[in-house]
N, CA, C and O atoms as a GROMACS GRO file, in nm:
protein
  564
    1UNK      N    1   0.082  -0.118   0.000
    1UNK     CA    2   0.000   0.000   0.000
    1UNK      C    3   0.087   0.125   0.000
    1UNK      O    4   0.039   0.235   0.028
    2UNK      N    5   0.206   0.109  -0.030
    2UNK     CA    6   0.254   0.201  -0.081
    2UNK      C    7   0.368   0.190  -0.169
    2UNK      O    8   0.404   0.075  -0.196
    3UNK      N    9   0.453   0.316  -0.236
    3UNK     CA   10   0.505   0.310  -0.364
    3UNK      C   11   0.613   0.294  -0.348
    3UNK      O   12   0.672   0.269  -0.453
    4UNK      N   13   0.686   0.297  -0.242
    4UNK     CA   14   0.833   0.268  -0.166
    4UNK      C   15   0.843   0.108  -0.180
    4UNK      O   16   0.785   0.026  -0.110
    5UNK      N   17   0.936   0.084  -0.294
    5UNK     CA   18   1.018  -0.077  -0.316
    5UNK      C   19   1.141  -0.095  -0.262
    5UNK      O   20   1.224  -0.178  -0.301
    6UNK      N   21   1.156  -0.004  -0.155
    6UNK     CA   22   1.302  -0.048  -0.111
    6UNK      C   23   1.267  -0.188   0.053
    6UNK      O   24   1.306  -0.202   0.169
    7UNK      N   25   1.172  -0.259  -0.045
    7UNK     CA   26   1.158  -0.408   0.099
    7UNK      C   27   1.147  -0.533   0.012
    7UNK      O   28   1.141  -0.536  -0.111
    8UNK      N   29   1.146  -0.611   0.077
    8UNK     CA   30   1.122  -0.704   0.034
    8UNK      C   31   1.013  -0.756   0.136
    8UNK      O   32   1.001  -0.705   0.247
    9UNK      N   33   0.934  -0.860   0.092
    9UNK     CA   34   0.831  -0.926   0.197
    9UNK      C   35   0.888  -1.102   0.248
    9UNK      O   36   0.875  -1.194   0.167
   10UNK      N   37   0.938  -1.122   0.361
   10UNK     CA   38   0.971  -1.271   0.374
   10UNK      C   39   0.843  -1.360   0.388
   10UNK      O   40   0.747  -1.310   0.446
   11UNK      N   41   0.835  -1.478   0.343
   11UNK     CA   42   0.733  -1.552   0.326
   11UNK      C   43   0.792  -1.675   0.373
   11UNK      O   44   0.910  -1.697   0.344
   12UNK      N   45   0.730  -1.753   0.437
   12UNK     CA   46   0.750  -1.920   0.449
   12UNK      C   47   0.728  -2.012   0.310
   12UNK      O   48   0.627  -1.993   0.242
   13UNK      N   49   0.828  -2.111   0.272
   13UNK     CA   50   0.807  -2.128   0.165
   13UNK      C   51   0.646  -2.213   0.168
   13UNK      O   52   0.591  -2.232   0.059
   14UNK      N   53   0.590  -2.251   0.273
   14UNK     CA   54   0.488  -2.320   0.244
   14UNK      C   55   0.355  -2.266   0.180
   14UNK      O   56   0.253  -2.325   0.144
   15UNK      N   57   0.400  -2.098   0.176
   15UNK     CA   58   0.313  -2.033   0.098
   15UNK      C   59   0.313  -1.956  -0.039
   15UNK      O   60   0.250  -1.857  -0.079
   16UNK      N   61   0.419  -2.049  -0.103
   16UNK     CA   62   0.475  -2.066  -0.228
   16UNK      C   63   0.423  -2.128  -0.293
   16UNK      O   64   0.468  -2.239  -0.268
   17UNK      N   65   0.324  -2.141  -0.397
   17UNK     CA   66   0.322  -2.246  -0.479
   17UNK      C   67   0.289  -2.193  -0.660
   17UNK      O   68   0.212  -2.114  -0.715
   18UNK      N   69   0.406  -2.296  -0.708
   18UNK     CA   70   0.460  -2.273  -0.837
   18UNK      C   71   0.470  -2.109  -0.871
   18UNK      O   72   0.401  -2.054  -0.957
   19UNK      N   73   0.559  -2.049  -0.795
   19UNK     CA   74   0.642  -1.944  -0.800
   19UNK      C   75   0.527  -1.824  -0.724
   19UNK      O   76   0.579  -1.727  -0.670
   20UNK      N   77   0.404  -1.832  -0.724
   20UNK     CA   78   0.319  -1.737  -0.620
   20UNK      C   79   0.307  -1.721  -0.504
   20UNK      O   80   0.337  -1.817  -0.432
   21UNK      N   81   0.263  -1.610  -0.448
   21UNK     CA   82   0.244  -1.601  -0.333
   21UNK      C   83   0.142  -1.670  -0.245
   21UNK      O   84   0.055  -1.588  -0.215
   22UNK      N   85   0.122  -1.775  -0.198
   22UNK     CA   86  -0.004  -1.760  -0.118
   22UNK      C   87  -0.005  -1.713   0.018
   22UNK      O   88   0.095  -1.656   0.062
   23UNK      N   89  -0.081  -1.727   0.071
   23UNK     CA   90  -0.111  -1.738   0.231
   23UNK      C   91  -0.215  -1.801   0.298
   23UNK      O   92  -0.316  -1.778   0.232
   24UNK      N   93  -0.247  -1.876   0.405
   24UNK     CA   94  -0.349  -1.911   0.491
   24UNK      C   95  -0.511  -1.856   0.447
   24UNK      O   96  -0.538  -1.750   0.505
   25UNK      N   97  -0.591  -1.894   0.382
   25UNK     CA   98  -0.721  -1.869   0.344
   25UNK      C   99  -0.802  -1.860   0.462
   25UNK      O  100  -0.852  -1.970   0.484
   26UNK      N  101  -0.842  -1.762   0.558
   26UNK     CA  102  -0.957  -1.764   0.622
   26UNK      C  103  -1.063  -1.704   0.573
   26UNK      O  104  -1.076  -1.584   0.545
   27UNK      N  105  -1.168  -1.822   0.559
   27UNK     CA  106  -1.338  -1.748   0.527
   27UNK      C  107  -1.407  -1.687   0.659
   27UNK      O  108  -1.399  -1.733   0.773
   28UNK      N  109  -1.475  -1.577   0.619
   28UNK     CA  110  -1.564  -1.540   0.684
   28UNK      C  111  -1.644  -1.482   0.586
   28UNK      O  112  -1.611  -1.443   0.475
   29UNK      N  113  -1.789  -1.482   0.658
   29UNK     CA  114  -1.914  -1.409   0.578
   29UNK      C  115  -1.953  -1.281   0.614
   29UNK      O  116  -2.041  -1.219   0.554
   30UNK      N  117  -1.893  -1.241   0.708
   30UNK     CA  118  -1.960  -1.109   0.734
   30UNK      C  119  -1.869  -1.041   0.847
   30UNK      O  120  -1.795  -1.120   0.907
   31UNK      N  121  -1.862  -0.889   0.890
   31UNK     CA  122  -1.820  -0.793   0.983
   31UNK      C  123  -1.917  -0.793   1.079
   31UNK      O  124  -2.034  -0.765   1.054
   32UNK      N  125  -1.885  -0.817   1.166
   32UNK     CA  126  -1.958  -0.840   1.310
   32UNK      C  127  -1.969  -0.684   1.358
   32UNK      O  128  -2.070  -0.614   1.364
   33UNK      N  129  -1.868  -0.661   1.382
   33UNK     CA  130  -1.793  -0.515   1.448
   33UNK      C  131  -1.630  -0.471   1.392
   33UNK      O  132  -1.525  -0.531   1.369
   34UNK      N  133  -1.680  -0.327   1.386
   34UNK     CA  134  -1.543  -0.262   1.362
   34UNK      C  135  -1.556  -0.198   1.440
   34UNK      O  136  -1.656  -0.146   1.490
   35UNK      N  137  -1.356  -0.189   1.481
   35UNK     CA  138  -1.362  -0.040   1.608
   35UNK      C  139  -1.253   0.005   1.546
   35UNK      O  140  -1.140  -0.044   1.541
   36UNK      N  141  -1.302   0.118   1.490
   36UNK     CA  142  -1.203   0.237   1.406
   36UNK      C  143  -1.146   0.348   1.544
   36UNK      O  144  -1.221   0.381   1.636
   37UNK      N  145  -1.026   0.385   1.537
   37UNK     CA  146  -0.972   0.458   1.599
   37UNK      C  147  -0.833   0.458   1.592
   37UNK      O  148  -0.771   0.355   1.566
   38UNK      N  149  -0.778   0.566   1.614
   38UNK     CA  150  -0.623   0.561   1.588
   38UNK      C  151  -0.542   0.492   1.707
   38UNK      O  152  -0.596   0.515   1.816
   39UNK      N  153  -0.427   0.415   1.716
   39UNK     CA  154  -0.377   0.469   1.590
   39UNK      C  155  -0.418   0.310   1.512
   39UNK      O  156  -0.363   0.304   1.402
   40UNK      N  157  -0.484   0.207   1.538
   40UNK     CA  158  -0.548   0.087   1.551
   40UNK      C  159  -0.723   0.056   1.502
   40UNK      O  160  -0.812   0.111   1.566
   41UNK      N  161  -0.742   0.005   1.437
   41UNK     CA  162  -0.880  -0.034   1.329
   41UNK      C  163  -0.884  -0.146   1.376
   41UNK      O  164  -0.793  -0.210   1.323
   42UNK      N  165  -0.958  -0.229   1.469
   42UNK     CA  166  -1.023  -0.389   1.460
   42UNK      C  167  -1.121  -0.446   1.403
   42UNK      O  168  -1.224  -0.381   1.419
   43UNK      N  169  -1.133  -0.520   1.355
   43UNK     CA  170  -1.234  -0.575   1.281
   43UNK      C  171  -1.251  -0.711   1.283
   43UNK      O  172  -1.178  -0.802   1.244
   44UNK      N  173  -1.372  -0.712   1.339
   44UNK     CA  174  -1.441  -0.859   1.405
   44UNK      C  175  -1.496  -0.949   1.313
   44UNK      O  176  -1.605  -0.902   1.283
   45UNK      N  177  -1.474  -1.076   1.240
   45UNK     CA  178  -1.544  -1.101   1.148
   45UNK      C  179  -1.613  -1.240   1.214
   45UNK      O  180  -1.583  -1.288   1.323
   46UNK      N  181  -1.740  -1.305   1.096
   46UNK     CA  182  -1.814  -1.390   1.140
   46UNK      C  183  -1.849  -1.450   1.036
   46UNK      O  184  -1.870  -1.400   0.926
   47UNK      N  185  -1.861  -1.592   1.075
   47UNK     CA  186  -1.943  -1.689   0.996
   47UNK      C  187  -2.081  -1.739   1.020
   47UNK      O  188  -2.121  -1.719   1.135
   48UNK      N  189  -2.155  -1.793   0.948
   48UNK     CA  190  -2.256  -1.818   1.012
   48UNK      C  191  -2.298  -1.960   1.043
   48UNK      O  192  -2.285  -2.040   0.950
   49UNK      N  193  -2.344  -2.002   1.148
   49UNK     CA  194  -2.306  -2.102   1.209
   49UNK      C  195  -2.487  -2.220   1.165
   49UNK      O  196  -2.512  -2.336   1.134
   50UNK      N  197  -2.542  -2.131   1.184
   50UNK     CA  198  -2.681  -2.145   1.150
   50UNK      C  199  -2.788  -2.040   1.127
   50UNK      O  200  -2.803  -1.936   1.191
   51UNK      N  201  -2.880  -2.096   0.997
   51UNK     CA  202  -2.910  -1.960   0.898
   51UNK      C  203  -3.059  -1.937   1.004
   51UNK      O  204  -3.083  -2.032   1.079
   52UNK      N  205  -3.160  -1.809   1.011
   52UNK     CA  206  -3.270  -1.807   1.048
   52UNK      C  207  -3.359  -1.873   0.978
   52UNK      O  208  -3.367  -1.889   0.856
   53UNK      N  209  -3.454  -1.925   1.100
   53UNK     CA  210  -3.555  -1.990   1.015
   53UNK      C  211  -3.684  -1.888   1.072
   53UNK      O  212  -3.670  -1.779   1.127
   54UNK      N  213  -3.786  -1.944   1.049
   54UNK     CA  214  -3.944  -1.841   1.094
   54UNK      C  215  -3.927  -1.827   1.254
   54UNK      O  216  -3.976  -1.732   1.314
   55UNK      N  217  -3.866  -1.912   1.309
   55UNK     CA  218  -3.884  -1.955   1.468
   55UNK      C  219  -3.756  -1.897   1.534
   55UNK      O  220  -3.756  -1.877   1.655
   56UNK      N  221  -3.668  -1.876   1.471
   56UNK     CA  222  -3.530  -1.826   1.531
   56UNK      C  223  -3.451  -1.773   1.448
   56UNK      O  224  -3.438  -1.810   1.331
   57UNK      N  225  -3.380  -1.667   1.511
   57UNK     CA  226  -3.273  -1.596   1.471
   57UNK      C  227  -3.157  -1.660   1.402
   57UNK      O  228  -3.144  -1.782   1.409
   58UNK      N  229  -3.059  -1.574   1.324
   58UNK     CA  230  -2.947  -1.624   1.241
   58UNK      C  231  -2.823  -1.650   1.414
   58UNK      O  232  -2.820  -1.570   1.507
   59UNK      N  233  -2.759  -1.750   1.406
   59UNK     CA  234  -2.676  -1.790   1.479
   59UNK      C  235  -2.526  -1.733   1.458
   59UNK      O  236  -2.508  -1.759   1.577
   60UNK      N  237  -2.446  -1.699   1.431
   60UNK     CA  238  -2.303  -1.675   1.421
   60UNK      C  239  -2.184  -1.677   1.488
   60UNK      O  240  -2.174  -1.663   1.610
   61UNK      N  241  -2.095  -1.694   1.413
   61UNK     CA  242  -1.957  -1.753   1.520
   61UNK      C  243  -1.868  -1.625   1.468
   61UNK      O  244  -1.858  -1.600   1.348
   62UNK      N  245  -1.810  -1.554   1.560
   62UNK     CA  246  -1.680  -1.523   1.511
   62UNK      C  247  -1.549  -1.588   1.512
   62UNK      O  248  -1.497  -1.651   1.603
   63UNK      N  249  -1.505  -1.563   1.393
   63UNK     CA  250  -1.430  -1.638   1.319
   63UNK      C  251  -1.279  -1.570   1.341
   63UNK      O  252  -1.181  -1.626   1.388
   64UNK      N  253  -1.289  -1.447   1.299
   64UNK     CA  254  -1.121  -1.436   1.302
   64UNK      C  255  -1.124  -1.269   1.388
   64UNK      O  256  -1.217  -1.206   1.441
   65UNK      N  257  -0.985  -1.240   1.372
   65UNK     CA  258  -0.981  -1.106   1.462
   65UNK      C  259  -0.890  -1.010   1.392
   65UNK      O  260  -0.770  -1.033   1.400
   66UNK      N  261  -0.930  -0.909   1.328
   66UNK     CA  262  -0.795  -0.860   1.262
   66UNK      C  263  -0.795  -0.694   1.340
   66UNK      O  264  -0.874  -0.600   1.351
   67UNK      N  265  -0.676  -0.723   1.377
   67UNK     CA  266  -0.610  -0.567   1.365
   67UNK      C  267  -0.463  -0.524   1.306
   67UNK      O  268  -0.354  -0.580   1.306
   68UNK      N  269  -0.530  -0.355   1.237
   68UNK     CA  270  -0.437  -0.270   1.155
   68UNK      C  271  -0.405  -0.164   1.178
   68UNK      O  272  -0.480  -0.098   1.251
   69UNK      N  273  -0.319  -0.122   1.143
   69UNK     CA  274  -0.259   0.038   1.190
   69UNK      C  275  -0.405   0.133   1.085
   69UNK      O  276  -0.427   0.137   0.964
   70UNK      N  277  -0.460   0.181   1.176
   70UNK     CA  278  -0.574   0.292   1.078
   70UNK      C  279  -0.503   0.294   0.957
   70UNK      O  280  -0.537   0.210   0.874
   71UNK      N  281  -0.418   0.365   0.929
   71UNK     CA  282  -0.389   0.439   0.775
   71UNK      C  283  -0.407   0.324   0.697
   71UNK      O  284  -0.496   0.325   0.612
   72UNK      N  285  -0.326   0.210   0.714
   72UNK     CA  286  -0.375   0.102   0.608
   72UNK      C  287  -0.501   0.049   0.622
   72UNK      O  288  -0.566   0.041   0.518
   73UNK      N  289  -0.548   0.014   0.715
   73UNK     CA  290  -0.734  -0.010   0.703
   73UNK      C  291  -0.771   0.099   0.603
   73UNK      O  292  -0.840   0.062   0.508
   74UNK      N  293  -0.727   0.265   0.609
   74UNK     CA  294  -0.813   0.390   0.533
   74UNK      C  295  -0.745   0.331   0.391
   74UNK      O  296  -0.829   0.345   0.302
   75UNK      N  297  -0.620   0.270   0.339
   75UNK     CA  298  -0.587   0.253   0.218
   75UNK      C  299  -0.603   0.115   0.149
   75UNK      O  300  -0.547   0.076   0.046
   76UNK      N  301  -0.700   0.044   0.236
   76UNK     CA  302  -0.713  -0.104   0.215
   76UNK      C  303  -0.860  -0.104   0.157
   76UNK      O  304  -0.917  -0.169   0.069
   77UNK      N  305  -0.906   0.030   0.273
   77UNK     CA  306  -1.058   0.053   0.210
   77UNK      C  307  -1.079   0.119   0.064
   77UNK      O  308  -1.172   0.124  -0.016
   78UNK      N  309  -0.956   0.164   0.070
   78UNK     CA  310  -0.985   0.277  -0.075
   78UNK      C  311  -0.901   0.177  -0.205
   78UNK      O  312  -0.893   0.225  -0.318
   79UNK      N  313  -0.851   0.058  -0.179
   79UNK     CA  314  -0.806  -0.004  -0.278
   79UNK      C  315  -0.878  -0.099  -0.303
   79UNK      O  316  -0.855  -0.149  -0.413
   80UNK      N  317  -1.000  -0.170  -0.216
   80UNK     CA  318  -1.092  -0.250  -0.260
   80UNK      C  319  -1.272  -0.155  -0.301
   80UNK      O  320  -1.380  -0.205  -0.332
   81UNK      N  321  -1.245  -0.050  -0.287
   81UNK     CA  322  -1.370   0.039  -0.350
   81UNK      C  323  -1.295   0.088  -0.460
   81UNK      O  324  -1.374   0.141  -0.538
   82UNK      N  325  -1.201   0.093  -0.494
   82UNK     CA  326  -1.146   0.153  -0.629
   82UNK      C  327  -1.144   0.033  -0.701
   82UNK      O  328  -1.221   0.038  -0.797
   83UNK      N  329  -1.084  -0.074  -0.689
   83UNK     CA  330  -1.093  -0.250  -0.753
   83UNK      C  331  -1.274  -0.228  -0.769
   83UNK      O  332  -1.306  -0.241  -0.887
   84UNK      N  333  -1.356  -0.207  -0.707
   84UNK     CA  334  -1.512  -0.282  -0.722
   84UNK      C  335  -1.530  -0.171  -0.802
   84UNK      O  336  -1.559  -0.217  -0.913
   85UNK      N  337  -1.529  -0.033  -0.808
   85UNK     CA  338  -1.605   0.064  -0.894
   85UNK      C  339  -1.494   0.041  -1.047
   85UNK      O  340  -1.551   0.049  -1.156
   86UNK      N  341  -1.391   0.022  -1.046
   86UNK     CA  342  -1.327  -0.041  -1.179
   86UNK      C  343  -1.366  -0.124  -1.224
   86UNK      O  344  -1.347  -0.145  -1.344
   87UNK      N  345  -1.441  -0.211  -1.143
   87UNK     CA  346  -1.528  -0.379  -1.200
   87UNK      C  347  -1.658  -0.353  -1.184
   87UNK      O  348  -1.723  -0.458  -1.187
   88UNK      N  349  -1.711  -0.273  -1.172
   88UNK     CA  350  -1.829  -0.206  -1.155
   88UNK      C  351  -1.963  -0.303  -1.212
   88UNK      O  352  -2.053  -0.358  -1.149
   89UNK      N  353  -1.924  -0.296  -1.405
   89UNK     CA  354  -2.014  -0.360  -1.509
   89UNK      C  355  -2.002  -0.501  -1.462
   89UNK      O  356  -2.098  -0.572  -1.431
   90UNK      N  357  -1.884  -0.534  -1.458
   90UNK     CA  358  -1.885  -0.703  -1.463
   90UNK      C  359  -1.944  -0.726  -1.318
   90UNK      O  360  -2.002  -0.835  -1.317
   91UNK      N  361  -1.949  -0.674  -1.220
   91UNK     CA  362  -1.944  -0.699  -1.060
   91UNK      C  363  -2.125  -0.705  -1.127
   91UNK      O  364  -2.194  -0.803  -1.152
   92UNK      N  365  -2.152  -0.575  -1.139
   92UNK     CA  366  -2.364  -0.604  -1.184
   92UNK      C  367  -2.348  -0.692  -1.274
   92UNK      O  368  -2.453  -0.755  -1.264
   93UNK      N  369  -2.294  -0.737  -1.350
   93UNK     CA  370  -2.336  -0.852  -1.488
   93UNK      C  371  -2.362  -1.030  -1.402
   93UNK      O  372  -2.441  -1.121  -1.425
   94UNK      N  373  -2.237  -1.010  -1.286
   94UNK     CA  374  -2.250  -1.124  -1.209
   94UNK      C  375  -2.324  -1.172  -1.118
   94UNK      O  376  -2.319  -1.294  -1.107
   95UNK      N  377  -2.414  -1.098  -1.028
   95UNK     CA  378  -2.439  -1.073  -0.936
   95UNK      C  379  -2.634  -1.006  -0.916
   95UNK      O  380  -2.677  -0.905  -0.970
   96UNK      N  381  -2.692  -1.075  -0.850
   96UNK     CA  382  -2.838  -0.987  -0.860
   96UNK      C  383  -2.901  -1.040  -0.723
   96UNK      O  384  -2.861  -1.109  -0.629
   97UNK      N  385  -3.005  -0.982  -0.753
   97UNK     CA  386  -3.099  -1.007  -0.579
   97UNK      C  387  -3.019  -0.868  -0.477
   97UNK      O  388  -2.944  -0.775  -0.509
   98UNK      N  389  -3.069  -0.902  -0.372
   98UNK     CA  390  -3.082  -0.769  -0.241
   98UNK      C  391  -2.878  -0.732  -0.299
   98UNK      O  392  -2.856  -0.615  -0.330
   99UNK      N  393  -2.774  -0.818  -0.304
   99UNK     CA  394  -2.652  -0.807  -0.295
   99UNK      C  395  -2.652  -0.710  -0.418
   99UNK      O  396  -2.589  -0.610  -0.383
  100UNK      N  397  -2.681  -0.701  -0.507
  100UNK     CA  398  -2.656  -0.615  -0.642
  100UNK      C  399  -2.713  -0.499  -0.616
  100UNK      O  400  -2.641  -0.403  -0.642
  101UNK      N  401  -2.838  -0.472  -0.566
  101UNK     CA  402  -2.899  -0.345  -0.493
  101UNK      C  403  -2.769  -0.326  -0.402
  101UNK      O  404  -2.672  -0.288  -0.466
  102UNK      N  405  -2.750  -0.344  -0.281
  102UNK     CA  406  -2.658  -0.324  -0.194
  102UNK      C  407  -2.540  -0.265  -0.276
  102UNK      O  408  -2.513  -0.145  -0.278
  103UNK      N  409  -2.470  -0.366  -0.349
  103UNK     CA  410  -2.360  -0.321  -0.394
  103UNK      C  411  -2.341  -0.178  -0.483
  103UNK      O  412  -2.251  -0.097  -0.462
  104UNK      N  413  -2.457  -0.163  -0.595
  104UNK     CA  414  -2.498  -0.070  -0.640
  104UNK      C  415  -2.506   0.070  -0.550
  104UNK      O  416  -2.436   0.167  -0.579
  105UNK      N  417  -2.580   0.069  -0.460
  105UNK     CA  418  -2.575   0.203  -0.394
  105UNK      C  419  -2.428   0.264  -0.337
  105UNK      O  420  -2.394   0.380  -0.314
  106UNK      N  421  -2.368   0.155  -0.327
  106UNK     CA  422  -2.199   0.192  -0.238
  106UNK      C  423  -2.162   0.242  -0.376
  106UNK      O  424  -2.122   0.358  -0.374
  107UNK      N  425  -2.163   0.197  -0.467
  107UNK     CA  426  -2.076   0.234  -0.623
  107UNK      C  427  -2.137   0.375  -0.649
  107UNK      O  428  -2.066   0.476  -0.643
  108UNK      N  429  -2.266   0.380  -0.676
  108UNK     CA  430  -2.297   0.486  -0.728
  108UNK      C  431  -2.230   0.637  -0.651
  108UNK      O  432  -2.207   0.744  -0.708
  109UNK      N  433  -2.214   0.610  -0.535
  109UNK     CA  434  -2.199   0.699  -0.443
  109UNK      C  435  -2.000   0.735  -0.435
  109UNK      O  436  -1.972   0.844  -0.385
  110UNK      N  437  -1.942   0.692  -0.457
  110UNK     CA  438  -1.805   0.649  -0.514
  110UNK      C  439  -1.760   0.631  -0.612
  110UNK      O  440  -1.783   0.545  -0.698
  111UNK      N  441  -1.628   0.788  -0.603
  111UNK     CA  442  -1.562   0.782  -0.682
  111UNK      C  443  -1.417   0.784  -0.696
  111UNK      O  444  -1.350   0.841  -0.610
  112UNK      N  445  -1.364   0.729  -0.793
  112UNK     CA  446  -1.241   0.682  -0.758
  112UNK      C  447  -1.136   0.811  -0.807
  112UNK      O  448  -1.117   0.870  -0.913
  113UNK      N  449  -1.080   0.822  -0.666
  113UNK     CA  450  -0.991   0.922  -0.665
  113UNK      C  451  -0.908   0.931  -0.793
  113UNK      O  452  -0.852   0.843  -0.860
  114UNK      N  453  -0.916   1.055  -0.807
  114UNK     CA  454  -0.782   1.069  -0.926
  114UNK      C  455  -0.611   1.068  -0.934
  114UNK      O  456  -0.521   1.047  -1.015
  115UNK      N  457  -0.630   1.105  -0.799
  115UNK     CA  458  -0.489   1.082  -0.743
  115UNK      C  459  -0.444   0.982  -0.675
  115UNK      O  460  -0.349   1.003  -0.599
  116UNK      N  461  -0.512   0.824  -0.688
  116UNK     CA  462  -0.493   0.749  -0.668
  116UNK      C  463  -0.350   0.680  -0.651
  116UNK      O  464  -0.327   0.623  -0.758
  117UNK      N  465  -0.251   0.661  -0.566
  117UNK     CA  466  -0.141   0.585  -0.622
  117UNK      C  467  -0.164   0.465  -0.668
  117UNK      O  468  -0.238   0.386  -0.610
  118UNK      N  469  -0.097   0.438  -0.785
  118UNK     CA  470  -0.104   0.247  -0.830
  118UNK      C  471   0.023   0.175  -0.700
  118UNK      O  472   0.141   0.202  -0.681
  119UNK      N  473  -0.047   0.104  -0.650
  119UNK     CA  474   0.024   0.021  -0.565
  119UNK      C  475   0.126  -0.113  -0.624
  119UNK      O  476   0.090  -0.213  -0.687
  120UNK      N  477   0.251  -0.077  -0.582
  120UNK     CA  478   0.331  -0.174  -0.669
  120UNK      C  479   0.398  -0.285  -0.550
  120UNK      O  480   0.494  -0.260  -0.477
  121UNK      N  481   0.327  -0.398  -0.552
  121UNK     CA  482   0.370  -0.502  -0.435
  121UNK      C  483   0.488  -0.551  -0.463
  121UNK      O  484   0.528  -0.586  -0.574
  122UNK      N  485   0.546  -0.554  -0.357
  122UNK     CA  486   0.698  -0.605  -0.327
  122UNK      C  487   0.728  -0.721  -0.354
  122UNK      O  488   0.635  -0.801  -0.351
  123UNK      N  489   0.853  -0.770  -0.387
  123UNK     CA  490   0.862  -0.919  -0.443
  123UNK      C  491   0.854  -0.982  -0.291
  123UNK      O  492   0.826  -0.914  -0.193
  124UNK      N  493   0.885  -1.140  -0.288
  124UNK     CA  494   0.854  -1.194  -0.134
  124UNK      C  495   1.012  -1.261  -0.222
  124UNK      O  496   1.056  -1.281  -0.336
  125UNK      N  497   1.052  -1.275  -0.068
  125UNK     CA  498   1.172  -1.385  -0.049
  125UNK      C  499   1.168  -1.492   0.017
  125UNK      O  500   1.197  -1.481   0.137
  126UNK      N  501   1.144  -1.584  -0.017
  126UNK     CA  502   1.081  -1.755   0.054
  126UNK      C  503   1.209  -1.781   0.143
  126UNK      O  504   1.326  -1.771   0.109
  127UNK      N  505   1.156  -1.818   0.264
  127UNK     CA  506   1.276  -1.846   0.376
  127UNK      C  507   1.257  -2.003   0.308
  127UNK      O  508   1.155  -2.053   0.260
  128UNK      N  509   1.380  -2.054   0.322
  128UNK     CA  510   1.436  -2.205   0.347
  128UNK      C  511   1.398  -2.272   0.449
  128UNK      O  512   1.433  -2.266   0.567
  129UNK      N  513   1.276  -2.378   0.359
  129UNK     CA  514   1.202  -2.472   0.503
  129UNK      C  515   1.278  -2.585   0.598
  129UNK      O  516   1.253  -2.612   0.716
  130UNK      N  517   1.394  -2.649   0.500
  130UNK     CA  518   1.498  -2.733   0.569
  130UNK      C  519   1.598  -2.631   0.653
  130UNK      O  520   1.689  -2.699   0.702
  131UNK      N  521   1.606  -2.557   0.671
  131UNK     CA  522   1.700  -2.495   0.740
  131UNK      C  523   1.651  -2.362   0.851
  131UNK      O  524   1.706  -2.311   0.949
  132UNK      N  525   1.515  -2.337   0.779
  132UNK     CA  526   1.449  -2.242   0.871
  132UNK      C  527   1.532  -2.121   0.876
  132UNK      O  528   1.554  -2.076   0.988
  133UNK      N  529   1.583  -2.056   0.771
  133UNK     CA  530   1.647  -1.928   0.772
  133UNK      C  531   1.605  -1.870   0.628
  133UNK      O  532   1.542  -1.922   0.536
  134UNK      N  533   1.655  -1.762   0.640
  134UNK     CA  534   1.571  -1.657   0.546
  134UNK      C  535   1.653  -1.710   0.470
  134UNK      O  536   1.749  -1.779   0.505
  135UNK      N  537   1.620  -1.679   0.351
  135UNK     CA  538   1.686  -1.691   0.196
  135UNK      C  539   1.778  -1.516   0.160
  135UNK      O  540   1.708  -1.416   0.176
  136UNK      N  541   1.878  -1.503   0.130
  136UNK     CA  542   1.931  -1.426   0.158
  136UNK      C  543   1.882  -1.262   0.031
  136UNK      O  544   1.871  -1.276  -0.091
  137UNK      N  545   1.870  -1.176   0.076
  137UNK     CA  546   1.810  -1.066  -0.010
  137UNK      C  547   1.896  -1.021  -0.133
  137UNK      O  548   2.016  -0.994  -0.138
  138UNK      N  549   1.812  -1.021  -0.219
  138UNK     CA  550   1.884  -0.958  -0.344
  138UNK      C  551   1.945  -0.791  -0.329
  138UNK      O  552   1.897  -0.690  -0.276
  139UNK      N  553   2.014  -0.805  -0.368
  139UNK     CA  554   2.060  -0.720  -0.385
  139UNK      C  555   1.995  -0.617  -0.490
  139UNK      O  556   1.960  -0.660  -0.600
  140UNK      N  557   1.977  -0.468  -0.455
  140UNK     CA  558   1.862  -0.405  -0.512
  140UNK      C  559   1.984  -0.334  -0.660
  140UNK      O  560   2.106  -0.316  -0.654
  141UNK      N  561   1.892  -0.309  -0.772
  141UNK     CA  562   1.937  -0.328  -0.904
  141UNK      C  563   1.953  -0.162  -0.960
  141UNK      O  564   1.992  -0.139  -1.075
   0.00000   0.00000   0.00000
């Protein structure tokens, strides 16, 4: 989230595969709670454990716990509303029922900054799993 390439990102190689980055996939369906404040953003997420029926309420588990330094939560938010209003057509071409209404009103209302920086992600350097030490940094070019 920002334009400074003087890092590199270390990665475990187990989140390597065939030369990409991965990482640990956690699902969740939904934001429970956010607590915005400086200098720290938390955000509570949830799955749902069991759906409502006529007789009872939707059930939910929280699932994971994330906290971020505010500024990147404010540039995490503005790089996935700039990604959805850039995919705007295809996002409505895919998508319908209450979620396409929903999504629609956030878009219409948003616009994507002009002074946007393009975010240029850092290469990762896979630490060595037999040896458990970093893989040693390139040397910058």
């Amino acid at each position: 989230m920002t334009e400074n390439k003087d890092y590199d990102v270390l990665v475990n190689e187990k989140f390597v595969i065939k030369g990409r980055l991965t990482a640990e996939n956690n699902y969740a369906e939904g934001v429970t709670q956010l607590f915005f404040g400086f200098p720290f953003t938390k955000v509570l997420f949830h799955s749902t454990i069991d759906p409502p029926t006529s007789n009872t309420v939707e059930i939910r588990k929280a699932s994971q716990y994330l906290t971020l330094p505010t500024v990147t939560s404010i540039e995490l938010a503005n790089m996935i509303l700039t990604a959805a209003k850039n995919s705007e057509t295809k996002i409505m071409n895919e998508i319908s029922g209450e979620a396409k209404s929903r999504i629609a009103a956030i878009l219409q209302n948003y616009q994507v900054p002009q002074s946007t920086p393009k975010v240029n992600f850092p290469k990762f350097v896979p630490t060595d799993p037999t040896e458990n030490k970093i893989t040693p940094k390139k040397q910058k070019s």
